[in-house]
Structure formats: C-alpha cells, structure tokens
RODO-2510 file (C-alpha; in nm, 4 decimals, decimal comma):
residues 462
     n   res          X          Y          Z
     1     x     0,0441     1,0896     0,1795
     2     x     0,0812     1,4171     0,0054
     3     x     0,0949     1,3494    -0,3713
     4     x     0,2658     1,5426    -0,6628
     5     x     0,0315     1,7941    -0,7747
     6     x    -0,2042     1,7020    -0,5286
     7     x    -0,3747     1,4249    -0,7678
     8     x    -0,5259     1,1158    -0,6335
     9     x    -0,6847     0,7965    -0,7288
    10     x    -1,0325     0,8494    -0,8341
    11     x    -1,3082     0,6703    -0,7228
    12     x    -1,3480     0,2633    -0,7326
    13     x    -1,5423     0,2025    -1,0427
    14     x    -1,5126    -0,1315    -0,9635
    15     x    -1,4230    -0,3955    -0,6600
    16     x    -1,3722    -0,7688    -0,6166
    17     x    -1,3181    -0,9469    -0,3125
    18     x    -1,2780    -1,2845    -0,1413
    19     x    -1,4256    -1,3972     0,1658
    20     x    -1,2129    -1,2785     0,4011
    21     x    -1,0438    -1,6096     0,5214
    22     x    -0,7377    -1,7291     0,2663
    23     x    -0,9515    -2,0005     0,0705
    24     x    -0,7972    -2,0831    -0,2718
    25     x    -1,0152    -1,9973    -0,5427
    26     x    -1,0138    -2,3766    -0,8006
    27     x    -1,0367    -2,3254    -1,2112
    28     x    -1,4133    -2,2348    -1,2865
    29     x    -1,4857    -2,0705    -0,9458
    30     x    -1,6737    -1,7650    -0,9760
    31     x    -1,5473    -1,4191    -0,8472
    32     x    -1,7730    -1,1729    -0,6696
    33     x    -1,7748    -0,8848    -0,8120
    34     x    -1,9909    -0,5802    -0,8810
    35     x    -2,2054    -0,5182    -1,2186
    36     x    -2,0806    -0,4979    -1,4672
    37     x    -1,8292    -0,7746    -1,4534
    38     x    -1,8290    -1,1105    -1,3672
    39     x    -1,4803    -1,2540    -1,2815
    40     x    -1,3791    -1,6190    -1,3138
    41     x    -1,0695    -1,8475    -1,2240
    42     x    -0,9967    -1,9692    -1,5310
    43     x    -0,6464    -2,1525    -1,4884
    44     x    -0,4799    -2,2590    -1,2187
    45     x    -0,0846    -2,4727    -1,1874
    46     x     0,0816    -2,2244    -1,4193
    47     x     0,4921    -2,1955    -1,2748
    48     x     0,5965    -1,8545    -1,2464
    49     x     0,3687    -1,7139    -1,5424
    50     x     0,4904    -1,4048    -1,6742
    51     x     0,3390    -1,2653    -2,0060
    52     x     0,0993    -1,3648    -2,1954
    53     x     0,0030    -1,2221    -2,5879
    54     x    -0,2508    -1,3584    -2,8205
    55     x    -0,1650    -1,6566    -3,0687
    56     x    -0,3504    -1,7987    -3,3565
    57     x    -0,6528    -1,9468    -3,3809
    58     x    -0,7602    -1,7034    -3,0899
    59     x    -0,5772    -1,8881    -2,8178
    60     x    -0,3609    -1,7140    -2,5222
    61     x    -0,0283    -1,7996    -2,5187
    62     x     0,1651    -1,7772    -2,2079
    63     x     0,5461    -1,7991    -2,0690
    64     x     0,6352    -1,9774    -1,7357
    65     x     0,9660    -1,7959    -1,6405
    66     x     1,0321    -2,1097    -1,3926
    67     x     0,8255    -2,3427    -1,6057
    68     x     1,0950    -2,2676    -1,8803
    69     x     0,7825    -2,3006    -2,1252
    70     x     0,5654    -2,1749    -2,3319
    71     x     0,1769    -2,3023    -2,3308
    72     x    -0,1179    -2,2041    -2,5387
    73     x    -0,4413    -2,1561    -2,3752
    74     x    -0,7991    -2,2244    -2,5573
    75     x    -1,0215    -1,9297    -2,3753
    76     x    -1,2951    -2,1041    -2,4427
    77     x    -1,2710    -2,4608    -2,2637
    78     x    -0,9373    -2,3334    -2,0883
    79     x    -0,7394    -2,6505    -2,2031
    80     x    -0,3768    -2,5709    -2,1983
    81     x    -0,0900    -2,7662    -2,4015
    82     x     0,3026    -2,7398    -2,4216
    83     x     0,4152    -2,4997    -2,7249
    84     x     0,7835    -2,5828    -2,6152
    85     x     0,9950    -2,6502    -2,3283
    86     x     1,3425    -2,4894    -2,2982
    87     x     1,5186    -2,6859    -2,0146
    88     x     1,8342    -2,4849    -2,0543
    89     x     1,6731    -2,1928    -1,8954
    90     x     1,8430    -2,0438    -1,5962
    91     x     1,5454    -2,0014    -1,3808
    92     x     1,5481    -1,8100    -1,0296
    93     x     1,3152    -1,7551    -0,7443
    94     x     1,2391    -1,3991    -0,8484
    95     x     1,3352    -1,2806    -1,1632
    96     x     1,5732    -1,5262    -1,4048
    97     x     1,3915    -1,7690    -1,6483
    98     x     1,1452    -1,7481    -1,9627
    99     x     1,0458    -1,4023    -1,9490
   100     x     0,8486    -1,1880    -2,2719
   101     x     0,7663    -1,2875    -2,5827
   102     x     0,5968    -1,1518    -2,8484
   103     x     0,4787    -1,2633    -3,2590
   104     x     0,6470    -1,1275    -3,5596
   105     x     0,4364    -0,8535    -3,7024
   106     x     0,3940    -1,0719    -4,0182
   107     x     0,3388    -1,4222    -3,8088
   108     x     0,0952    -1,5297    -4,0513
   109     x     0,3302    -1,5408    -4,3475
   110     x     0,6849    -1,6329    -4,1332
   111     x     0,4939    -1,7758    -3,8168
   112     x     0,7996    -1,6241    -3,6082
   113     x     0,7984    -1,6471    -3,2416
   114     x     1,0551    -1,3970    -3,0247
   115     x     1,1034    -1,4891    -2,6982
   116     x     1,3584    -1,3737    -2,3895
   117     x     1,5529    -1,5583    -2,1497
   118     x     1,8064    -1,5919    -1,8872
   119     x     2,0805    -1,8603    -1,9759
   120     x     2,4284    -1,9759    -1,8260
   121     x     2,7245    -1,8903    -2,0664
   122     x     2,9754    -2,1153    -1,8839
   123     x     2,9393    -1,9897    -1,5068
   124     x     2,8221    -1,6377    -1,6261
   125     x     2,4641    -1,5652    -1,5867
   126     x     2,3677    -1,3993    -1,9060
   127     x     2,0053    -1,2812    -2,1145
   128     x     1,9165    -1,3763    -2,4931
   129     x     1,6665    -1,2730    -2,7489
   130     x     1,5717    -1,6328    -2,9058
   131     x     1,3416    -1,6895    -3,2413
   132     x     1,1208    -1,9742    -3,2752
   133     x     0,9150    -2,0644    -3,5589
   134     x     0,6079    -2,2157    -3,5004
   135     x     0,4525    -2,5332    -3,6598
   136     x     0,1027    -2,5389    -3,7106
   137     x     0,0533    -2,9182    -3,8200
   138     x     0,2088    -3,0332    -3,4773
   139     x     0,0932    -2,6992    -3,2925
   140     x     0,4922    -2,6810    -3,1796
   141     x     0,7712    -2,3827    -3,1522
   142     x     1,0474    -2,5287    -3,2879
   143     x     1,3956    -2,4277    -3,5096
   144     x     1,5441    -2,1752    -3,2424
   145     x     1,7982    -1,9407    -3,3652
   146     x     1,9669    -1,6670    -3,1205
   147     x     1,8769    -1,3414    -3,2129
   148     x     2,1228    -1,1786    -2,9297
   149     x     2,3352    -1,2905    -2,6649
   150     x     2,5865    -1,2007    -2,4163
   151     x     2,3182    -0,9407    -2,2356
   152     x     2,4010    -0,9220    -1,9118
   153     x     2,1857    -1,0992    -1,6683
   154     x     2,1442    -1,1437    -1,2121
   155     x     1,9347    -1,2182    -0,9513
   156     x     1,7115    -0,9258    -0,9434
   157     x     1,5255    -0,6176    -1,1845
   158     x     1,5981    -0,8453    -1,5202
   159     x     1,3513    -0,6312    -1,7016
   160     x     1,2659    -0,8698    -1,9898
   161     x     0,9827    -0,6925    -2,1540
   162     x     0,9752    -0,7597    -2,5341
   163     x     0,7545    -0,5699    -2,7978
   164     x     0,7410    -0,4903    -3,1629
   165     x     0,7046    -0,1273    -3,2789
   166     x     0,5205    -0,0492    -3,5251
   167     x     0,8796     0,0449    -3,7239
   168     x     0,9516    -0,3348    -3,7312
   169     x     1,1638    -0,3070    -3,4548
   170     x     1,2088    -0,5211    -3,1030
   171     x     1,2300    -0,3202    -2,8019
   172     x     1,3320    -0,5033    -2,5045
   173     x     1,3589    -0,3718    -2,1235
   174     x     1,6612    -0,4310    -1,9290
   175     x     1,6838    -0,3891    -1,5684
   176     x     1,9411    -0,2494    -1,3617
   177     x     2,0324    -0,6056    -1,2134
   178     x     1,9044    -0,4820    -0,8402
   179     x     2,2218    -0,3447    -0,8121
   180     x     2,2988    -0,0493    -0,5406
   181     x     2,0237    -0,2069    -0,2987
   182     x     1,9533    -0,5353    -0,1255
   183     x     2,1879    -0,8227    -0,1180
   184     x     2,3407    -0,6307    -0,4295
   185     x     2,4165    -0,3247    -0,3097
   186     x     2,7670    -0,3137    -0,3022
   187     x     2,8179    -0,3345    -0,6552
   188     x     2,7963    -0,0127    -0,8519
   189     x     2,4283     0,0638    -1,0682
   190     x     2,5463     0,0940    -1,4249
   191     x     2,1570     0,2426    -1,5669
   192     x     2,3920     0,5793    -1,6608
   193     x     2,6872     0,3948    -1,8339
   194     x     2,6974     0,4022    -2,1994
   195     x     2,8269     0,1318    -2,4210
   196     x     3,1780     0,2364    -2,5614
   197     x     3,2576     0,1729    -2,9314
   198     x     3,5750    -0,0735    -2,7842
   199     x     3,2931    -0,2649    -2,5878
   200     x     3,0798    -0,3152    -2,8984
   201     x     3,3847    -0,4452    -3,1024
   202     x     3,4115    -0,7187    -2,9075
   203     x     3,0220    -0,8048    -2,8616
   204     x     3,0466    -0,6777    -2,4674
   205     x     2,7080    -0,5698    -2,3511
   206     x     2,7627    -0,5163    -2,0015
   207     x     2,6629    -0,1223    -2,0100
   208     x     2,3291    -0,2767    -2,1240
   209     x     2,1788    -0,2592    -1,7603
   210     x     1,9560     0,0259    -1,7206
   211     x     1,8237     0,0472    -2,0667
   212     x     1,5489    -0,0079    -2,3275
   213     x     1,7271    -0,1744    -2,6440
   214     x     1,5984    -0,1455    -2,9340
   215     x     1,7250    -0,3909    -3,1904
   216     x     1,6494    -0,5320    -3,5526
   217     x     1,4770    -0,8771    -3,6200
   218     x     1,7801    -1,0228    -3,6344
   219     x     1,9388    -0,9081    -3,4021
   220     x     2,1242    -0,6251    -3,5317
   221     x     2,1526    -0,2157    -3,4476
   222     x     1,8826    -0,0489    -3,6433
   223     x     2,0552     0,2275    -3,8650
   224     x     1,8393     0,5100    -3,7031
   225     x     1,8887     0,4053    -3,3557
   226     x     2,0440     0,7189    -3,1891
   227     x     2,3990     0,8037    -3,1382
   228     x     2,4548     0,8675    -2,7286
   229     x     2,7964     0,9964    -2,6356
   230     x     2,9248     0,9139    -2,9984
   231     x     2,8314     0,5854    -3,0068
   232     x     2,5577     0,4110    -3,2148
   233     x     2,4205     0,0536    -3,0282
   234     x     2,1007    -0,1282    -2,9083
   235     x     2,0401     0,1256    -2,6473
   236     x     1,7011     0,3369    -2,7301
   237     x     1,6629     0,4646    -2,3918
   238     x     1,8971     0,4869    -2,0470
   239     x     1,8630     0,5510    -1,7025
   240     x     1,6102     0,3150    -1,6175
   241     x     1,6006     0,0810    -1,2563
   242     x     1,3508    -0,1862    -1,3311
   243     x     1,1049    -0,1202    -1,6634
   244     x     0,8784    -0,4429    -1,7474
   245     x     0,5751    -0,3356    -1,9215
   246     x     0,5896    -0,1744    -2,2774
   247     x     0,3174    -0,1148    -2,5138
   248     x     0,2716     0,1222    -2,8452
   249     x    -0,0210     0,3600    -2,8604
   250     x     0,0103     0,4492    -3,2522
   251     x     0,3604     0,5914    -3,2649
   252     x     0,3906     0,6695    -2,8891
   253     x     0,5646     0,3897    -2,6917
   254     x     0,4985     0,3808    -2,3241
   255     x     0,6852     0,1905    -2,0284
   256     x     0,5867     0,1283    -1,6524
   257     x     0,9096     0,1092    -1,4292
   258     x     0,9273    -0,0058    -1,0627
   259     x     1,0422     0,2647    -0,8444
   260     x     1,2342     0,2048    -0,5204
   261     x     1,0703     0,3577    -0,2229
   262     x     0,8161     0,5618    -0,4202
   263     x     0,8082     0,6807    -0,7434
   264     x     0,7086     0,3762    -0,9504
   265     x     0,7110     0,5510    -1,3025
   266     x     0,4782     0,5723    -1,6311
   267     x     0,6992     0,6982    -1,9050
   268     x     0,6954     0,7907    -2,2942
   269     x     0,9764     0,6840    -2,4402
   270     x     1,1799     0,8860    -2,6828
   271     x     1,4838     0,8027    -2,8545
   272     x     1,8529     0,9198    -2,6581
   273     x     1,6101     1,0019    -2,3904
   274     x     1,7548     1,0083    -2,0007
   275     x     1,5294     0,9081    -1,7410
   276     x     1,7150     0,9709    -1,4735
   277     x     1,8195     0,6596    -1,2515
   278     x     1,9790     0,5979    -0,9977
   279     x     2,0516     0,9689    -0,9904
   280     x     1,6548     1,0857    -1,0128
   281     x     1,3542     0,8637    -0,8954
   282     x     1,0147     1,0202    -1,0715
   283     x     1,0678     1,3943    -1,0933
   284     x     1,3418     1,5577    -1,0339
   285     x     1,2233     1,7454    -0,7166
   286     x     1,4529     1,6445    -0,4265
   287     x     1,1667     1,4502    -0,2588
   288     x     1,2016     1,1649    -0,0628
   289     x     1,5164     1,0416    -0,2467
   290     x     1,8415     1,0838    -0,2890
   291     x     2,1264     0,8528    -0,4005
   292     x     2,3774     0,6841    -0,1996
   293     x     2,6243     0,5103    -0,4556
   294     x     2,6801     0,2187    -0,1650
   295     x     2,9723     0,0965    -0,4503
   296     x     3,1866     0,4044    -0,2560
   297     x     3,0816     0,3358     0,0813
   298     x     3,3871     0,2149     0,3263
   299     x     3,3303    -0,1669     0,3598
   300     x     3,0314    -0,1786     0,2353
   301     x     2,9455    -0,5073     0,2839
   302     x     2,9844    -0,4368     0,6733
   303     x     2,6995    -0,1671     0,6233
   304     x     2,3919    -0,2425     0,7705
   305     x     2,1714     0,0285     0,5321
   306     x     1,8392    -0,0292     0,8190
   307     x     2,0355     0,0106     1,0698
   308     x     2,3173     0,2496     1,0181
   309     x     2,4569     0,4977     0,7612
   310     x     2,8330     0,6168     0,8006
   311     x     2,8732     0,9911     0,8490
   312     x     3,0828     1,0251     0,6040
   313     x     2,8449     0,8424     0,3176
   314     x     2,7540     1,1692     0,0726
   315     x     2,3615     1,1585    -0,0237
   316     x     2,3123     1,3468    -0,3680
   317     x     2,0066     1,5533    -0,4086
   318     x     1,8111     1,5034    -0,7148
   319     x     1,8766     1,8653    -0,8408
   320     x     2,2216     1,8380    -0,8231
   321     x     2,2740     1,6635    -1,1493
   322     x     2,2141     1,8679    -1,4035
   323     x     2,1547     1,7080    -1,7666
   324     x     1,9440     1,8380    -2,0563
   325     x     1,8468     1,4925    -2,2074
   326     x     1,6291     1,4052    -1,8980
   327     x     1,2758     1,2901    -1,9244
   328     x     1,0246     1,3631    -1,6594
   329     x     0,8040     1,1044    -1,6053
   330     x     0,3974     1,1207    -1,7022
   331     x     0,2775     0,9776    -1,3648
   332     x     0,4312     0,8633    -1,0576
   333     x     0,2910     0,6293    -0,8060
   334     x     0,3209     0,7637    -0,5621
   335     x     0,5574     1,0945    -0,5377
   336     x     0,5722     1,1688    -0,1413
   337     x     0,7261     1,4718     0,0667
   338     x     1,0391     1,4584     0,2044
   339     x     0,8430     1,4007     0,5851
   340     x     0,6726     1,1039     0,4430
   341     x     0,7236     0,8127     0,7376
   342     x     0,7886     0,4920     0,4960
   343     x     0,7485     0,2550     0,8596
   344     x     0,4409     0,1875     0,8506
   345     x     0,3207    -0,0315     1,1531
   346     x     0,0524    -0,2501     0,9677
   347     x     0,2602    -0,4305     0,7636
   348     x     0,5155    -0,5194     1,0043
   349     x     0,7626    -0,7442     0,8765
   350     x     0,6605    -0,6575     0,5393
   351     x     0,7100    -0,2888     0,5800
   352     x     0,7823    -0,2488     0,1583
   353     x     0,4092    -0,3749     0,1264
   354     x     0,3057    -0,0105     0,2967
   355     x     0,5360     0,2203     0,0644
   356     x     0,4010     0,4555    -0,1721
   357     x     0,4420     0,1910    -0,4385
   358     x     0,2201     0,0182    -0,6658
   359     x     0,5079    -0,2558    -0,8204
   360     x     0,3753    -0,1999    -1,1698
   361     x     0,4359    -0,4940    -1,4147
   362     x     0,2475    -0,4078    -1,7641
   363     x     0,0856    -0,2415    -1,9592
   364     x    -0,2110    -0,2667    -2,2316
   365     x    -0,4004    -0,0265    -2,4067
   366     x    -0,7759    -0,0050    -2,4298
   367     x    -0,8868     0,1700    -2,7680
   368     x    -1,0870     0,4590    -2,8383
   369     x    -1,3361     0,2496    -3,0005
   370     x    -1,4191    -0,0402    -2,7204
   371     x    -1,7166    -0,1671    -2,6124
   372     x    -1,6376    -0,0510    -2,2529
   373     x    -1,6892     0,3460    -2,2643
   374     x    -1,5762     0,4552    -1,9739
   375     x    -1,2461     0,2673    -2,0166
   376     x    -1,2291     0,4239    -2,3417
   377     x    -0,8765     0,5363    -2,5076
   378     x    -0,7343     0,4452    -2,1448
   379     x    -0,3752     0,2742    -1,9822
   380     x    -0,4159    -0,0602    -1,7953
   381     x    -0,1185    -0,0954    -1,5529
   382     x    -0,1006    -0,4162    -1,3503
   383     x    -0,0418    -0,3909    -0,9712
   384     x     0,2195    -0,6843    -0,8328
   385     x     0,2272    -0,5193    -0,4582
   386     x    -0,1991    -0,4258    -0,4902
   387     x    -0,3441    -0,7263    -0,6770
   388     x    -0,5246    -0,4582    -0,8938
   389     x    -0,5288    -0,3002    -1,2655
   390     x    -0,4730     0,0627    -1,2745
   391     x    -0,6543     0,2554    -1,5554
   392     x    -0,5519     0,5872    -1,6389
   393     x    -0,7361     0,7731    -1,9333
   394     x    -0,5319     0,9295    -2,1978
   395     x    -0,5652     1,2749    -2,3844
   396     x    -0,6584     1,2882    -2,6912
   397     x    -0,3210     1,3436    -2,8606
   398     x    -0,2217     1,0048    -2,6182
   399     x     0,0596     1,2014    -2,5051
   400     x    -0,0943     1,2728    -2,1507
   401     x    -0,2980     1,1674    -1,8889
   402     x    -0,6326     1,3425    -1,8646
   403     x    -0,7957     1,2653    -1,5378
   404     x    -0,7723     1,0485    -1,2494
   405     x    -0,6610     0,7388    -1,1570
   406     x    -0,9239     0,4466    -1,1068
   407     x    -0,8451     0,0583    -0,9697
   408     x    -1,0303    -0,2233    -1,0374
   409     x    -1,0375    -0,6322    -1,0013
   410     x    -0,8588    -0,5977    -0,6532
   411     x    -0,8006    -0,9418    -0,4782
   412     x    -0,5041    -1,0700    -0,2857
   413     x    -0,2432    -1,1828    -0,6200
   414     x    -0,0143    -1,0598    -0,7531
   415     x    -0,1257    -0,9641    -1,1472
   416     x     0,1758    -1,0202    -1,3703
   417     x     0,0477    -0,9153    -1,6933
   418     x    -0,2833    -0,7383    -1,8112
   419     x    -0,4003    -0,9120    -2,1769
   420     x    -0,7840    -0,7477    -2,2854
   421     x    -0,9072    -0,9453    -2,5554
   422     x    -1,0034    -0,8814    -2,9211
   423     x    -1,3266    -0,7706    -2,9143
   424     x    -1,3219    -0,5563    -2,5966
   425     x    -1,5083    -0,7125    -2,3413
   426     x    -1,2535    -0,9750    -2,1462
   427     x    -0,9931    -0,8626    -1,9164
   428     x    -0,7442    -1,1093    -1,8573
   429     x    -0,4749    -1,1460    -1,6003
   430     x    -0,1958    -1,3773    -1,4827
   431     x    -0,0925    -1,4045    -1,1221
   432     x     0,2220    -1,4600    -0,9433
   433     x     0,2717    -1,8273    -0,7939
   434     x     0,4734    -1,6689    -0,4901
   435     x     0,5111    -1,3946    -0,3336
   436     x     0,3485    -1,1579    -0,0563
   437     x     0,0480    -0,8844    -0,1471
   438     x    -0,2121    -0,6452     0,0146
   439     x    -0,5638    -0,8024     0,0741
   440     x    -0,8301    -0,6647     0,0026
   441     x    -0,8731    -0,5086     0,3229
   442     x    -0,5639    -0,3461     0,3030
   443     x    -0,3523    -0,5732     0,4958
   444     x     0,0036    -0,7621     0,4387
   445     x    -0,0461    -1,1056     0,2955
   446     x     0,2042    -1,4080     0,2801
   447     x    -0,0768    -1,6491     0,1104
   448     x    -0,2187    -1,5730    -0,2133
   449     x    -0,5556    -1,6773    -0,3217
   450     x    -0,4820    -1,7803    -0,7096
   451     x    -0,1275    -1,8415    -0,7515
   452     x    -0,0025    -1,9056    -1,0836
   453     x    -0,3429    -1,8188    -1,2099
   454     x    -0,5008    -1,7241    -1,5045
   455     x    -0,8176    -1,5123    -1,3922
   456     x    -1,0587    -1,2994    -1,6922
   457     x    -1,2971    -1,0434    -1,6046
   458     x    -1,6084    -1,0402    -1,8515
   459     x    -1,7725    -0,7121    -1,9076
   460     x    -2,1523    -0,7958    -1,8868
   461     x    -2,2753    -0,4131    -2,0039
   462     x    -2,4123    -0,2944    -2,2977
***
C-alpha cells in the first residue's frame, strides 16, 4: 500500500487477542492483554448498541438502535435497567433504529435527554431529533417532544451522530442514504444539493443527505448558521458520504466519515465548509477514485458495476471540479495509488474486509491532562472493519495531527463507539451484534467473539 505522504501506522503500543478458535467471551471474562491494561467483558445481550455517553450518578447510558431503547449501565456491578423503550422505532438490519443521543449541557437543572431516530411517516421512512426528560424518582425518560422531523431517512449511511457544541448548539450527522452504490445505486447522491428557500417553506428536508446540521435546542435554525447559495438552514457542513462520530476539542469540532473504497476521512469541521463527496473521496488528488453518477447510466438497474461498466459511462477525475469552499481532510485511512489492486485474495468473499479502509465509527478525545501520558491530548477513533481504537496525537493548537498512528485493544468485534471514563483510566467500548470483521490474525471473520458487548479496558500504570 503506498500511503499519502508516505505516513504509516506507528508501532502497536498495545495488543489483545483471543485464542485463536471463535469461543465467545461471557460477562466477567477476562481479556489477555499486555501491561498496562487489563481488559474485561463487561456486558453482554445488548441489540444493536450504538452510542453510549455518561449519565448521572456515574452510570453509562447506552442506545440499542434495534433494541429501540435506551438502558443505563452501573460500571461498577454492570447491572443494566430500561431508561425507555420506543416501540415506534423503524429499526433495520444495518443502519435504521435508535441511533445517538446525547444530555443537555445544563441536564442537572432541565434533566433533558436528546436522542435520534428513524421513524415511519405514513409509508415514508423518515429521521427525528426527539427530547426526553428524565425522571430521577422512577429512574425513567419520559415526556417526549419532537425537536425535528421530516429528515430524510433509508436503508443505508443514516449518519445519526448527535453532539452539543459548546455554543449550545446540536450538531447531528446525516448520511448520504448509501445512495450511488450497492442496492442503491441507481438513485442519484444528493451530499452536494443545497436546501432551496421554496423547500424550507414547506418544512422539506430532503437536500439534508450529505450534511452535518446544526440546529437549536428546539429545533430551530440557529441565527449564525451560515448562508450557502443564499440560503440560511440546518446545514453546517455538506458534501459528506457517511459521517458518524463527532466530538468538540475546545472550539474545534472534529468528524470521522466512512470512505468508500479508501479514504475513510478525519475532518475539522468549519462552517459553509465543502468536503467534497461524491465528487472527491479524501484529497483531492485523482487517486484511486473517481465518480460514476450511476443515476445517468443507461438502465442502470441492468448494470452489473463488478462485472461490467458501459463504454459510454463518463468517470470524473477528482481535479476536475473545481470549488474554493473545499476542505481537505486531516487524515485519511488509507489514501492508495491509482495501481492499488483492491482484490485481495485472503478475504475472498469478503473482499471489502481487505480495502484500505478502517470503517471508522467515533470519536473521543483524551485530554492533555490524563493519567495515561502517552495517550495524552490524543483522538480515539473506533475501528468497525478492524475491531481496534485508533489513537492519533494532536498538535498543540489541536488543529493537526502530530505523529503517527498507533492501534490498540484489537480483537475480532466490531467497536461501535469509544466512551473513556471520567477520571482517565477506563476505556470503554460497545460492539456490533452482527456483522463480519478482521481477526486478530488478520483474517476475514463471519463470527464475532462479543457481540452486542460492552467491553472496558483498565489502565493498570502509574
């Protein structure tokens, strides 16, 4: 693989590993790992979990995206219990149910509760913001009120990451629906579209896809949102395939973005800013991508992409579009010449496994101040496709990455969301319940070892 710049991971500070044949690890089982962590299965049973943020009283609360619930966690006898169940959740096989949620920056005096999910609006498939408030005497969400509805919603790249900013804002990823590729390719990506002031009248989101939103706690557009092709909405940022994670260093607000064949993307985000898809995957270098709008392609559901491309299909190069509000990403995993051969014979069947790819899913930030020193003022990604958490240290100014890449905690899961906790010294993680991964030894893997786990990695140094 021949990298952008030439940078590579860095050395394993850290690795974990099963016994090699596909035994299920049960709540309270130990993980091997080397000093200084010790890793332990702390949950197991969860449906579908998908993010996880801390609640009161020190507890880890959780969403199920096909559980279509929320449940808080104590992390110290790992007993879980129901917050709330939403059975009016349209839930999915891959990405529609109970996705992010996050606590009102002042919980403790409104005990607000934002969550995100997919719903049906008729026969329509649609997304929602949602407030709860929660109730401390019966240890319940209740009271829901729709923050906003209507956002459009499908089978695949829902986004659904949900975060306050420190400006008292929501920020909220949106996906580009899968669109362009797969089972959905026929149907034209919309990640460039803006909303129109017409659309907006009338409450039509649609031109949502593709976009970090940035709304007001109740759902409204914040006055200094910015104005993109004369038009003042939700939209923060555009041009976006499938962002998850989110998370604020100080003022800077980072997102990790699933690429498509390469080029899975850590940006900063800045308002109006262009980030290129479905036009540009990771930098705009001409490298192992180029866009096929399949929408344009002569019976197109005929087309068998694998197989055959007509001769007449036009491939744009990267460099051809020329726009000044694009934003370069700060890392790519992986960017690959042009020679690259994505057919990798290991993985067989699963030849995506092998990509260049790392399927990043969130994001956390581990302060300049924690116990841990080498981790240090540092990103946490988590790996869906790897089973691992990616740490890249930061400059100083956070508005760079100074140094290389390291992985840690790899076993064969899929890690949904990366949570580290107050004091420093846990990592925790929640795995897929489904889903195929790379083992430890590097090879494809149907079965997963914790699904729908809850695993935390305790840092045993000084």
């Amino acid at each position: 693989m021949i990298a952008k710049k030439n940078w590579f991971l860095g050395w394993v500070f850290l690795f974990v590993f099963f016994t090699a044949a596909p035994t299920l690890a049960a709540p309270n089982d130990e993980i091997s790992t080397f000093e200084p962590f010790v890793g332990q299965v702390a949950l197991a049973g969860l449906e579908s979990p998908w993010a996880m943020v801390w609640g009161p009283d020190g507890h880890i609360w959780i969403t199920e995206r096909e559980g279509q619930r929320v449940v808080d966690v104590d992390p110290v006898s790992w007993r879980k219990t129901v917050l709330v169940e939403i059975p009016q959740i349209k839930k999915g096989p891959q990405h529609e149910g109970l996705l992010g949620l996050v606590l009102a920056p002042d919980f403790k005096k409104s005990n607000l509760v934002y969550l995100n999910y997919t719903y049906l609006d008729g026969t329509s498939e649609k997304h929602k913001i949602v407030r709860y408030k929660y109730d401390a005497a019966t240890k319940k969400l209740v009271n829901p009120e729709d923050v906003l509805v209507g956002l459009p919603a499908g089978s695949d790249h829902q986004g659904g990451g949900l975060i306050f900013g420190p400006d008292g804002q929501l920020y909220l990823t949106k996906g580009d629906l899968g669109h362009n590729q797969g089972a959905n390719r026929c149907k034209p990506n919309e990640a460039q579209r803006l909303p129109t002031a017409e659309e907006l009248a009338k409450k039509d989101y649609s031109a949502y896809v593709g976009k970090t939103l940035r709304v007001a706690p109740d759902g409204g557009v914040p006055t200094d949102n910015p104005i993109l092709n004369g038009v003042k909405s939700h939209v923060f940022t555009y041009g976006h395939r499938n962002p998850q994670g989110l998370v604020f260093i100080g003022q800077r607000l980072y997102s990790v973005e699933h690429g498509p064949s390469s080029d899975d993307e850590l940006n900063l985000l800045v308002a109006g800013g262009n980030y290129g898809w479905p036009l540009i995957a990771g930098y705009q270098d001409d490298q192992a991508y180029g866009y096929i709008d399949w929408s344009k392609v002569s019976k197109c559901e005929k087309v068998k992409p694998d197989v055959y491309l007509p001769s007449d299909t036009p491939v744009e190069k990267e460099t051809k579009w020329d726009r000044k509000d694009f934003q370069e990403p700060v890392r790519t995993f992986y960017t690959v010449a042009n020679s690259y051969s994505f057919k990798d014979p290991t993985f067989g069947a699963l030849s995506y496994l092998g990509w260049p790819t790392i399927a990043p899913s969130s994001l956390a930030y581990y302060p300049a101040n924690g116990p841990i020193k080498a981790w240090r003022n540092s990103i946490l990604i988590s790996s869906l496709k790897n089973g691992a958490i990616y740490r890249l240290p930061l400059s100083g100014d956070a508005k760079n990455i100074q140094g290389d890449v390291s992985k840690y905690f790899h076993t064969a899961n899929r890690y949904r969301q990366v949570l580290i906790s107050p004091d420093g010294r846990s990592i925790y993680v929640i795995t897929d319940s489904s889903g195929n991964v790379i083992d430890e030894n590097g090879k494809p893997d149907k079965i997963l070892r914790n699904p729908g786990g809850l695993i935390v990695f305790k840092f045993t140094g000084n």
